[in-house]
DSSP file (Angstrom, degrees, kcal/mol; ACC not computed):
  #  RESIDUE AA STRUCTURE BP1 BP2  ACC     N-H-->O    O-->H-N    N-H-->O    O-->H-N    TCO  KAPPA ALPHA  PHI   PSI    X-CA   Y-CA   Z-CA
    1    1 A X              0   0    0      0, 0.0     2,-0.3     0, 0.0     0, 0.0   0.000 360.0 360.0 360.0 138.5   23.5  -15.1  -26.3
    2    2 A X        -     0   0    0     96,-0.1     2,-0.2     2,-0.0    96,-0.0  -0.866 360.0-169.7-108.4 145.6   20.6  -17.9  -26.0
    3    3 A X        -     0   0    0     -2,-0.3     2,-0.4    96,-0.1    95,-0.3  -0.599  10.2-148.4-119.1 172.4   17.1  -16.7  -25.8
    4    4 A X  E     -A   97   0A   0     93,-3.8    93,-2.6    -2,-0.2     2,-0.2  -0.993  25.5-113.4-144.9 123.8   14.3  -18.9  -25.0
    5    5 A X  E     +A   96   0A   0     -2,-0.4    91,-0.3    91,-0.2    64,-0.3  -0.526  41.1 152.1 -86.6 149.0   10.9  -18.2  -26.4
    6    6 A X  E     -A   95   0A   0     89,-2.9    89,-1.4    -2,-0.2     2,-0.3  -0.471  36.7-105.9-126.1-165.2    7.5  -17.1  -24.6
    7    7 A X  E     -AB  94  67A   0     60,-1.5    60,-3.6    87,-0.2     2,-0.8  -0.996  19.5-143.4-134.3 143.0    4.3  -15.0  -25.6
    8    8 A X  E     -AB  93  66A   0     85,-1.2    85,-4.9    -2,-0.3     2,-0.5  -0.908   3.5-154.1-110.8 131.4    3.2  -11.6  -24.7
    9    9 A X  E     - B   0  65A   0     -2,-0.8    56,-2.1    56,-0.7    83,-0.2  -0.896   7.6-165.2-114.8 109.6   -0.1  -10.7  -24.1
   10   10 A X  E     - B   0  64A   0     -2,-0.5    81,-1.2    54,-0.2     2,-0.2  -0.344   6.7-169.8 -71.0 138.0   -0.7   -7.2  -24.8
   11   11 A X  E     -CB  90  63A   0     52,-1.8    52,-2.5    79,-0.2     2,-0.7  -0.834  10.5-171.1-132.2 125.5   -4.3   -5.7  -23.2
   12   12 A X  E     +CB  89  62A   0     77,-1.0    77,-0.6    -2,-0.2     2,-0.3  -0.840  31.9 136.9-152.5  85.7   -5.3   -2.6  -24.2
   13   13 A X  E     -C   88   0A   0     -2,-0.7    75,-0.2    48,-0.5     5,-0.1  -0.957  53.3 -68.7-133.8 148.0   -9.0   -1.4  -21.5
   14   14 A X    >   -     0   0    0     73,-0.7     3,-0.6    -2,-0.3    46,-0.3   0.139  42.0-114.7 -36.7 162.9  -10.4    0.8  -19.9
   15   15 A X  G >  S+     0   0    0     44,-1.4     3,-2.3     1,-0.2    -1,-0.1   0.899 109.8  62.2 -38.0 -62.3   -9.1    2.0  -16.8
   16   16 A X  G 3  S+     0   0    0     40,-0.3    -1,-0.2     1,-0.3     4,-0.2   0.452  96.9  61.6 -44.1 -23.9  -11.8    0.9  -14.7
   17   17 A X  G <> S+     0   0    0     -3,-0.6     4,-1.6    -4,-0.1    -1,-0.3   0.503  73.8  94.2 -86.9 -21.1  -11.1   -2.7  -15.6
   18   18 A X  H <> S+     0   0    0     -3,-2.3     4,-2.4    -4,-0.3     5,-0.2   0.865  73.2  53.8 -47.4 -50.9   -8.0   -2.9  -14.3
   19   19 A X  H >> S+     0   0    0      1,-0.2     3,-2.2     2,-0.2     4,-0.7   0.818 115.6  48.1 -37.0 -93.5   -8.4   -4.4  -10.5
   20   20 A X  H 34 S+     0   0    0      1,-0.3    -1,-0.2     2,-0.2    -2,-0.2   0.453 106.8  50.3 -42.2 -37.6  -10.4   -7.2  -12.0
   21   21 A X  H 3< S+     0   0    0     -4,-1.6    -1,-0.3     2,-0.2    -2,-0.2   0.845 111.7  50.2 -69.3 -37.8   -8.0   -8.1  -14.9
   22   22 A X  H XX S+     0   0    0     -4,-2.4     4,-3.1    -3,-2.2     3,-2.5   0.952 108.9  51.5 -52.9 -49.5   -5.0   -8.3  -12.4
   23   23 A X  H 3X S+     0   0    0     -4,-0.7     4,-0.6     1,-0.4    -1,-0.2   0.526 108.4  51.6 -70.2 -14.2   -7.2  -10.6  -10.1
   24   24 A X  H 34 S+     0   0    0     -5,-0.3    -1,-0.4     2,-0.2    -2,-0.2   0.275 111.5  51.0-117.5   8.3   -7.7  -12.6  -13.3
   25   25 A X  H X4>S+     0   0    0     -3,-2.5     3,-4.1     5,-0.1     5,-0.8   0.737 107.5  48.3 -91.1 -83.5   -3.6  -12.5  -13.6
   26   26 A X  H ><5S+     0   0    0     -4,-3.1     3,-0.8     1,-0.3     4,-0.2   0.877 107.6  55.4 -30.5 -63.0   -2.8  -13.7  -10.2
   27   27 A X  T 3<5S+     0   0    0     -4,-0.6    -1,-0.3     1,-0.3    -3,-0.1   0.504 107.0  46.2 -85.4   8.9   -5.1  -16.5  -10.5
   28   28 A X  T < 5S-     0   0    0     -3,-4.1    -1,-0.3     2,-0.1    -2,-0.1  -0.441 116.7-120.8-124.9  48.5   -3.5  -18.0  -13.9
   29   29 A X  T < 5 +     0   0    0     -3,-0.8     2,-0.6     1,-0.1    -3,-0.2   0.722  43.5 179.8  14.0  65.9    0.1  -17.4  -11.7
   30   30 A X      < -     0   0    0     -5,-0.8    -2,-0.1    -4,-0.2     3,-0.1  -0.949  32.5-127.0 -92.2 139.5    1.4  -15.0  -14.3
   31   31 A X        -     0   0    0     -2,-0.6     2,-0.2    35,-0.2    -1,-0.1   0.544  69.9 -42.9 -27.7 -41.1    4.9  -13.9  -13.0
   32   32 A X        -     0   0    0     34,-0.2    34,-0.4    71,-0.1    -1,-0.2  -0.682  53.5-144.5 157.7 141.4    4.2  -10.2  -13.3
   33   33 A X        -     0   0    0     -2,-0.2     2,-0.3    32,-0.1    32,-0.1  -0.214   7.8-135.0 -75.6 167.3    2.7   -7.3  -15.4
   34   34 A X        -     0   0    0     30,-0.4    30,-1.4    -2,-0.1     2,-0.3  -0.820  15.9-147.3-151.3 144.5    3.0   -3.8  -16.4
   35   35 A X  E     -D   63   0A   0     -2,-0.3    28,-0.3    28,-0.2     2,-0.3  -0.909  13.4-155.2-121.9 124.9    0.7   -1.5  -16.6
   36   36 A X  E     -D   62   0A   0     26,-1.6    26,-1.6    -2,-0.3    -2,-0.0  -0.997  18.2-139.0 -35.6  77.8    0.3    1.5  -19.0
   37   37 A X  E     -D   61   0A   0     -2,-0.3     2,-0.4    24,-0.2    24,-0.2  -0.271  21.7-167.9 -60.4 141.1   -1.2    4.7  -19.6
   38   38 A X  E     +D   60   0A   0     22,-1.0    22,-0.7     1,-0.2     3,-0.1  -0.943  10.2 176.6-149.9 114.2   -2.7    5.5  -23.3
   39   39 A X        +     0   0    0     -2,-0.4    11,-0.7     1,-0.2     2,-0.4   0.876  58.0   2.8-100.0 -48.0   -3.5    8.8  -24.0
   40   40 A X  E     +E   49   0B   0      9,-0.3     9,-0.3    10,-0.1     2,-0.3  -0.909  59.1 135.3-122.1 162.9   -4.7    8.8  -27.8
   41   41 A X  E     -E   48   0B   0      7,-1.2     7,-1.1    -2,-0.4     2,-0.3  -0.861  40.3-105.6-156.5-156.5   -5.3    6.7  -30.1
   42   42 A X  E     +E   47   0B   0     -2,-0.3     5,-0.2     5,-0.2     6,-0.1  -0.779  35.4 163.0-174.3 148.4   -7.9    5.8  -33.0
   43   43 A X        -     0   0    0      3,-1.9     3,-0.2    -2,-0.3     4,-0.0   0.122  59.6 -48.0-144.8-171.8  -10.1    3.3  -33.1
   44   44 A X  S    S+     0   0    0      1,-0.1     3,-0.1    -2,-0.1    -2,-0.0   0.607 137.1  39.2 -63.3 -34.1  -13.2    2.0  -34.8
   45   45 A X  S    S-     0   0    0      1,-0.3     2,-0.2     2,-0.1    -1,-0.1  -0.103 115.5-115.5 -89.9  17.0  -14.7    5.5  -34.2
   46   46 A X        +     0   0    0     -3,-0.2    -3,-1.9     2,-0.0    -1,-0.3  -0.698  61.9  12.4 107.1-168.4  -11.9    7.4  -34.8
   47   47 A X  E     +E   42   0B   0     -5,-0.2     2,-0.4    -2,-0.2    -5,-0.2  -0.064  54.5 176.2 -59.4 159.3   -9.8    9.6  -32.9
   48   48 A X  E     -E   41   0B   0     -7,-1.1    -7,-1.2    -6,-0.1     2,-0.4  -0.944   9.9-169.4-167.0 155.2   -9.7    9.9  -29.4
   49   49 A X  E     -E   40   0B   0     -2,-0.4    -9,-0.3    -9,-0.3   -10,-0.1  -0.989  27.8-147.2-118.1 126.9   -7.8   11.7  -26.5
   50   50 A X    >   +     0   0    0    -11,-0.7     3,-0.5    -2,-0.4     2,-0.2   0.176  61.1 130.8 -94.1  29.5   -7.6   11.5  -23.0
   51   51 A X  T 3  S+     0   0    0      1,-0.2    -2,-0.1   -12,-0.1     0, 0.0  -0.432  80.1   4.6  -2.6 103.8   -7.0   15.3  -23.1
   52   52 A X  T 3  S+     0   0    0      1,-0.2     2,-0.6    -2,-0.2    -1,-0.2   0.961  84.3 150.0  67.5  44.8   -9.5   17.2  -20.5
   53   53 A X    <   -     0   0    0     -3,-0.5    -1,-0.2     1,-0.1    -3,-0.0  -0.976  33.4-162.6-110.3 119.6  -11.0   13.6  -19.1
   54   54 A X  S    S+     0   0    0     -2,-0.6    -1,-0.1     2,-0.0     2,-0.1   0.893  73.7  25.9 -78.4 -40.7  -11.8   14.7  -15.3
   55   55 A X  S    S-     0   0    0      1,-0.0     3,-0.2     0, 0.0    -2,-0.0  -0.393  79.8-120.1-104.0-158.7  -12.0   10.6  -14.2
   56   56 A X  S    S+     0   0    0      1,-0.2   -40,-0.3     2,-0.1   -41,-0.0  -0.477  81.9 113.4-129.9  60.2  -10.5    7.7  -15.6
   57   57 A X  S    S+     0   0    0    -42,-0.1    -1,-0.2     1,-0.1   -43,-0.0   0.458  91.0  28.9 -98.5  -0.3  -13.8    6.3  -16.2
   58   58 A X  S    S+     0   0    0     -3,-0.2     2,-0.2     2,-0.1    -2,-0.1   0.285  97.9 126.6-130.7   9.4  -13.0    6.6  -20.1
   59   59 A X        -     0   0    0      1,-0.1   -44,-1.4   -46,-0.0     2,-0.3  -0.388  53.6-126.9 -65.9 142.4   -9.3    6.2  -19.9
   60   60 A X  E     + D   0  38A   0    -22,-0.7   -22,-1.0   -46,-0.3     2,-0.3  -0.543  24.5 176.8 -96.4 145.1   -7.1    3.7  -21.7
   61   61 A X  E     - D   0  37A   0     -2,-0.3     2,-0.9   -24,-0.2   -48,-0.5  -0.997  17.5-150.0-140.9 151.8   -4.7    1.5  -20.2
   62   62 A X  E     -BD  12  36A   0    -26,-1.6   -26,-1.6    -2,-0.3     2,-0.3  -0.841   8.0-158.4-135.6 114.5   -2.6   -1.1  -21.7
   63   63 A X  E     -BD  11  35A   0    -52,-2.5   -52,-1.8    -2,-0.9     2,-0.4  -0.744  10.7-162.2 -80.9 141.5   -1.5   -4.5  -19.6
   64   64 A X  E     +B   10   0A   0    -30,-1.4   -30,-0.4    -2,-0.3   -54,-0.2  -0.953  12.1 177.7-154.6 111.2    1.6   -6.1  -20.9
   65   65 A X  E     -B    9   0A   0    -56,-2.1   -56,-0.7    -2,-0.4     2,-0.3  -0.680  16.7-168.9-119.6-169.2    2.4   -9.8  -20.0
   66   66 A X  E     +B    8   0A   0    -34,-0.4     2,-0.5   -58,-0.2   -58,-0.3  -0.926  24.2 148.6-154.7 118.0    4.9  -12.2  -20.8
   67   67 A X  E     -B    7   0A   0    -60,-3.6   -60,-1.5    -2,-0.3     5,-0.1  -0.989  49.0 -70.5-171.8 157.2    4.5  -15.8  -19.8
   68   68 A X    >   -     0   0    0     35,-1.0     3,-1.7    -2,-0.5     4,-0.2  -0.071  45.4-123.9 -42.1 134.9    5.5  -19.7  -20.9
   69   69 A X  G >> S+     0   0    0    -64,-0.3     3,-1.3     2,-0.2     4,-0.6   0.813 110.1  66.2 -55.7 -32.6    3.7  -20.6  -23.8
   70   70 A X  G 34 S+     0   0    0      1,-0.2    -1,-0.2     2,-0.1    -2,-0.1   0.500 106.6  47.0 -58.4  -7.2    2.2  -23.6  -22.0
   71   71 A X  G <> S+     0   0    0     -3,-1.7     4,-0.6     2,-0.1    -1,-0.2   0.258  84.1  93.5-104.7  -7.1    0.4  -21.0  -19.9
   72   72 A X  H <> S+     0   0    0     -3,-1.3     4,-2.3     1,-0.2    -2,-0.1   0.632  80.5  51.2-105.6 -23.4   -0.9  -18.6  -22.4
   73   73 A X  H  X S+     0   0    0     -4,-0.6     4,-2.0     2,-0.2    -1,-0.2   0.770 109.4  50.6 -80.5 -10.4   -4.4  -19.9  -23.0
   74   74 A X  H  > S+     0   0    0      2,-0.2     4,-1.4     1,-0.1    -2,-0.2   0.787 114.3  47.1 -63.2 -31.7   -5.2  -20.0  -19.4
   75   75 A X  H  X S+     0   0    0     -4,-0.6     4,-1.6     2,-0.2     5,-0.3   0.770 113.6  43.3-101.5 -64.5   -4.0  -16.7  -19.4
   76   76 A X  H  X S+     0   0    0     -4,-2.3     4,-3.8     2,-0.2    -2,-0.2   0.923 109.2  59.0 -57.0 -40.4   -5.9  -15.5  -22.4
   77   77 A X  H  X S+     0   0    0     -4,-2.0     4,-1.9     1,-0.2    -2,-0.2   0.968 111.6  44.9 -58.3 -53.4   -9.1  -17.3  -21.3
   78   78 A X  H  < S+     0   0    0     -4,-1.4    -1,-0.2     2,-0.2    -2,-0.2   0.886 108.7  48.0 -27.3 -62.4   -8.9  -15.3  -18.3
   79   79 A X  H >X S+     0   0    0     -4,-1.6     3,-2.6     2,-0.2     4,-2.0   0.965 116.0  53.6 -61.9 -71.6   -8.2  -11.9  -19.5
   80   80 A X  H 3X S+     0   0    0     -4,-3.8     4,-1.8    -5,-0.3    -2,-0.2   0.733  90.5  66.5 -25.9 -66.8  -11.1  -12.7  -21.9
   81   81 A X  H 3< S+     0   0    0     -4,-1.9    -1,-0.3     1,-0.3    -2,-0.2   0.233 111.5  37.2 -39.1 -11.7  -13.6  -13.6  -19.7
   82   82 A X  H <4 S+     0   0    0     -3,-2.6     3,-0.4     2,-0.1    -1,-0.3   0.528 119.8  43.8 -76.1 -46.2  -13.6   -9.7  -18.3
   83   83 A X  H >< S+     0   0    0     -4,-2.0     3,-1.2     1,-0.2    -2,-0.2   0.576  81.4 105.4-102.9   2.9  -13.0   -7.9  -21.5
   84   84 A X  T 3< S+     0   0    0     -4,-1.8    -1,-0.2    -5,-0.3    -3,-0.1   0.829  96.6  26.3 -44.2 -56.3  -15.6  -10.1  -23.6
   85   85 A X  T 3  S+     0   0    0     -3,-0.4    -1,-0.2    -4,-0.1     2,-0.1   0.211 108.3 103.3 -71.7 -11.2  -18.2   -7.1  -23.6
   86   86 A X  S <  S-     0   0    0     -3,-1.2     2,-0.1    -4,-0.1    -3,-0.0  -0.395  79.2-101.9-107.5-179.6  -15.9   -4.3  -23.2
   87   87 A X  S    S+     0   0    0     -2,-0.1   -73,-0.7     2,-0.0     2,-0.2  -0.548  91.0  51.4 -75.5 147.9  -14.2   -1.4  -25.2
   88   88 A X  E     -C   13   0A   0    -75,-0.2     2,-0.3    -2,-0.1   -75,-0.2  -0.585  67.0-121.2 130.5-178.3  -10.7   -2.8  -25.7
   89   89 A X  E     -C   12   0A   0    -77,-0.6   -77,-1.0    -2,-0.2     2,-0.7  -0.955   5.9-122.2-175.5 168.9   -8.4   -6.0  -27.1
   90   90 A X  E     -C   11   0A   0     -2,-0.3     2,-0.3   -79,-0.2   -79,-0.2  -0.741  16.8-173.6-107.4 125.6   -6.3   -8.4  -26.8
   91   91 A X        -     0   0    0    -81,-1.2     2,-0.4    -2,-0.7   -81,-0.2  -0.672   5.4-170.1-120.5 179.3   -2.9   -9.7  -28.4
   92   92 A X        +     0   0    0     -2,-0.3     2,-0.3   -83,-0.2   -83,-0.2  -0.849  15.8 164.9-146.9 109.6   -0.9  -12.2  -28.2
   93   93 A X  E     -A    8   0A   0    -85,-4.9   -85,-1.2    -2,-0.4     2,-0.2  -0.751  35.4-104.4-138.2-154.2    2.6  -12.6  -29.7
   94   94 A X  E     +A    7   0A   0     -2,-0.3     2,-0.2   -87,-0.2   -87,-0.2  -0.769  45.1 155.6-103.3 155.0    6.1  -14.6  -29.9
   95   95 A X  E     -A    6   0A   0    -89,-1.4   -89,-2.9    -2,-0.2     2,-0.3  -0.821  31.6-133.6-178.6 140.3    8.9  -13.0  -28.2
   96   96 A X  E     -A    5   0A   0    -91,-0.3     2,-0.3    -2,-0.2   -91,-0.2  -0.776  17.0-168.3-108.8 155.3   12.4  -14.3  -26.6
   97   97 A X  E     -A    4   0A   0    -93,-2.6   -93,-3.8    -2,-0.3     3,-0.1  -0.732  20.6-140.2-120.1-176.5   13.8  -13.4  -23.4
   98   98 A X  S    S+     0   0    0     -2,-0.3     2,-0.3   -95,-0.3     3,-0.1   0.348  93.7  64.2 -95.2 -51.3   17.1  -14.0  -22.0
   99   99 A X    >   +     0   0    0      1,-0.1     3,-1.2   -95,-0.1    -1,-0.2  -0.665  57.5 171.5 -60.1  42.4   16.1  -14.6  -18.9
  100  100 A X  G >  S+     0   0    0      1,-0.3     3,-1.9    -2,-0.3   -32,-0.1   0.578  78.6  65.3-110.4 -46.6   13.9  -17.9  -18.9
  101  101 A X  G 3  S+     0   0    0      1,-0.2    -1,-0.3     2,-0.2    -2,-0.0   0.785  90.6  68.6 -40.9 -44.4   13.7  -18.1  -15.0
  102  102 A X  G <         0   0    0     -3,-1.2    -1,-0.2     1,-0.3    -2,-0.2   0.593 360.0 360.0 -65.8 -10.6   11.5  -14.5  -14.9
  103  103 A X    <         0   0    0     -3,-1.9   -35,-1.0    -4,-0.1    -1,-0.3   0.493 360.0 360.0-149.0 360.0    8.3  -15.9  -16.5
C-alpha cells in the first residue's frame, strides 16, 4: 500500500485554552483535529491527577493534528503564539497516511 508522508502536531494544555487554539487552527486551514482528555500524568513537578477537579480550569487536554509538511510551521507558529506562556507543549513528528487527500 503507498503512504505519503505528513507531520503531526501533538498539543498537550490546559482545558481552558482550547477555544483559542482551535481559532488558531482554522486560521492556518488545518483540515481537522482531535481533541483529548488527560487525566494524569507527571511533569516537571511531578505527579498529577485530574481526580476530584470540580472545573476544568486545571484540566489537561491533548490536540492532535496532522497536516502537509509545507504547512507545519504556520501551524506550529500559531499554536505557539497561545501556548508561549502556558502550562503545556508542543510536538511535532513524521508520520504517513494512506489517505493523502484528508490533510
Amino acid at each position: 500500500m503507498q503512504t505519503h508522508p505528513k507531520k503531526r502536531i501533538d498539543v498537550v494544555v490546559e482545558a481552558p485554552l482550547l477555544r483559542r487554539i482551535i481559532v488558531r487552527l482554522d486560521l492556518a486551514n488545518v483540515s481537522g483535529y482531535s481533541v483529548m482528555p488527560i487525566v494524569a500524568g507527571r511533569g516537571h513537578d511531578g505527579s498529577w491527577t485530574a481526580d476530584g477537579q470540580v472545573s476544568n480550569a486545571t484540566q489537561m487536554i491533548a490536540i492532535v493534528c496532522i497536516t502537509d509538511p509545507s504547512k507545519a510551521d504556520d501551524v506550529l507558529e500559531a499554536v505557539f503564539s497561545v501556548i508561549s506562556h502556558q502550562i503545556g507543549f508542543v510536538t511535532i513528528s513524521d508520520v504517513s497516511v494512506v489517505r493523502p487527500e484528508r490533510f
